[in-house]
N, C-alpha and C positions, 0 to 999 in steps of 0.2 A: 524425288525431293529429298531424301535420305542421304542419298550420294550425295547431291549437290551442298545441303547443309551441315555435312558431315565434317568438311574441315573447320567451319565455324564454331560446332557445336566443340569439337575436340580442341580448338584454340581458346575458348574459353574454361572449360574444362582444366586446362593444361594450367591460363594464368589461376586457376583458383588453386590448382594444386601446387604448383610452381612457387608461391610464395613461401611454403616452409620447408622449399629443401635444400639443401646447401650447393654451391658450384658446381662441385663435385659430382652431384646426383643429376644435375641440370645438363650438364657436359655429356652422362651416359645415356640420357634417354632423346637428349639430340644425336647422339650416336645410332640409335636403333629407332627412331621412329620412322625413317623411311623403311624400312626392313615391316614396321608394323604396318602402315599405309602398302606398302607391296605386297603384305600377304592377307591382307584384309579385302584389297582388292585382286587378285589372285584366288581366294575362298568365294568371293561373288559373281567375279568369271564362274568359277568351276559348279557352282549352285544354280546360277541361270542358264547353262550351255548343256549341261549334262545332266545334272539332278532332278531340276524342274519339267524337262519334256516326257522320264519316265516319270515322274510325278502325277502329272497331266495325264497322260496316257494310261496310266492304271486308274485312274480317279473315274477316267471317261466309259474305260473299259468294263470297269464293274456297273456299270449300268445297261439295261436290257433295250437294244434299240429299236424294237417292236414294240416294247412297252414305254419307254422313258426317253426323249431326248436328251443330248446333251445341251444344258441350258446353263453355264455359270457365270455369274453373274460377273460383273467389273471388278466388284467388292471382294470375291471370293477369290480370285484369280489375284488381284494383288497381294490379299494376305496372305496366300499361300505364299507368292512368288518374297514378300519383304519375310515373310517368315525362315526360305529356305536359305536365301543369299546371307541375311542377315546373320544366322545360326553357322553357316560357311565360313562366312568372314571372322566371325568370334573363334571358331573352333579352328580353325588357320592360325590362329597367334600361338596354339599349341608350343613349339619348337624356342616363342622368345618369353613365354610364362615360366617354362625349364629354366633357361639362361636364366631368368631375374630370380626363380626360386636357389636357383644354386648358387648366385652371385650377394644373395642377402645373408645366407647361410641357413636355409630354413630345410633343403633338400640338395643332397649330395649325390653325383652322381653316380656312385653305388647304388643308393638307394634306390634311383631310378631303374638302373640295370635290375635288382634283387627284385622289385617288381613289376616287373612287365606284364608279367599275365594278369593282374588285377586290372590294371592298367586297359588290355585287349580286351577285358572283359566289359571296364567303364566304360568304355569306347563306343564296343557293342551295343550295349542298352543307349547308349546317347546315340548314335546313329537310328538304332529303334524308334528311338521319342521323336526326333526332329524329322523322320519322314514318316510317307503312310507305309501303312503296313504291308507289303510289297517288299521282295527281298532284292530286287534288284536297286532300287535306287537305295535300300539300305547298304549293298556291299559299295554302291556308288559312293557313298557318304562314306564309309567306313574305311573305305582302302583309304584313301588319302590322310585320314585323321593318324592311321596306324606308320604309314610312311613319313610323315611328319613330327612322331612320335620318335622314329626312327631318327630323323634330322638333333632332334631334338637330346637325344643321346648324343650325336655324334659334336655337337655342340657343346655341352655340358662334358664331354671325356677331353675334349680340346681344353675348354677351360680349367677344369681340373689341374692339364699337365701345366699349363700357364701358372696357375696359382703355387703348384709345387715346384715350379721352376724359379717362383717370385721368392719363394719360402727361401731354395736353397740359395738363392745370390743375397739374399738378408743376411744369413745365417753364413755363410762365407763373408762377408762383410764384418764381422762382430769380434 
């Protein structure tokens, strides 16, 4: 129901936000929203294909089957499953949150470069939190947020050279 509601919920979303921002800002985020929907759903592949069976599997595993069956209910199994896809999905924009922080001016991508090991580190504990305690589905979670991270420089150094390339044809112009 998520999926399916999801462009609705985002097309209104969108006209409420939409009203105060100028052409110009309207123009850039019809430029990347497909890029956002592809990696939103891209993070929900990657969370219900990979993430969620070791998930399952240790959840099941930590239970004693002499003593305990495995019994989870419909209820539990969804919210795990809308909990991990959904936390995928979010954490998948990773790479176009950089782009918009560096294209506002709020974060340069030096600064990104200068800290990445914080960065590896935030990563880390949010790969922790969003799954169970299980270090497999953690590095599961983790690899891709850090390769993304990865993108995410590599994005953000493009732009850079584009914005000093902008600078110097101004600045030759004058």
């Amino acid at each position: 129901a998520f999926v399916l509601a999801s462009p609705y919920v985002v097309w209104q979303a969108w006209a409420f936000v939409a009203a105060g921002l100028y052409a110009r800002e309207r123009k850039l985020f019809y430029r990347y929203f497909p890029f956002m929907v592809g990696l939103f759903a891209a993070g929900t592949a990657f969370g219900y294909c990979l993430v969620l069976p070791f998930s399952l599997g240790f959840l099941i595993g930590m239970m004693d089957p002499d003593q305990v069956g495995a019994m989870l209910s419909i209820g539990q199994y969804f919210a795990l499953l809308f909990a991990l896809t959904a936390a995928l999905g979010l954490v998948f924009q990773l790479p176009l949150v950089m782009v918009a922080l560096q294209r506002v001016g709020l974060v340069s991508h030096a600064a990104f470069r200068k800290h990445w090991r914080i960065t590896v580190l935030v990563i880390a504990i949010a790969a922790a939190v969003l799954t169970p305690p299980e270090p497999v589905s953690m590095i599961l979670t983790m690899a891709p947020m850090c390769a993304l991270y990865g993108l995410g420089l590599l994005l953000t150094w493009g732009g850079q050279r584009r914005e000093a390339k902008r600078a110097a044809t101004a600045e030759a112009r004058t």
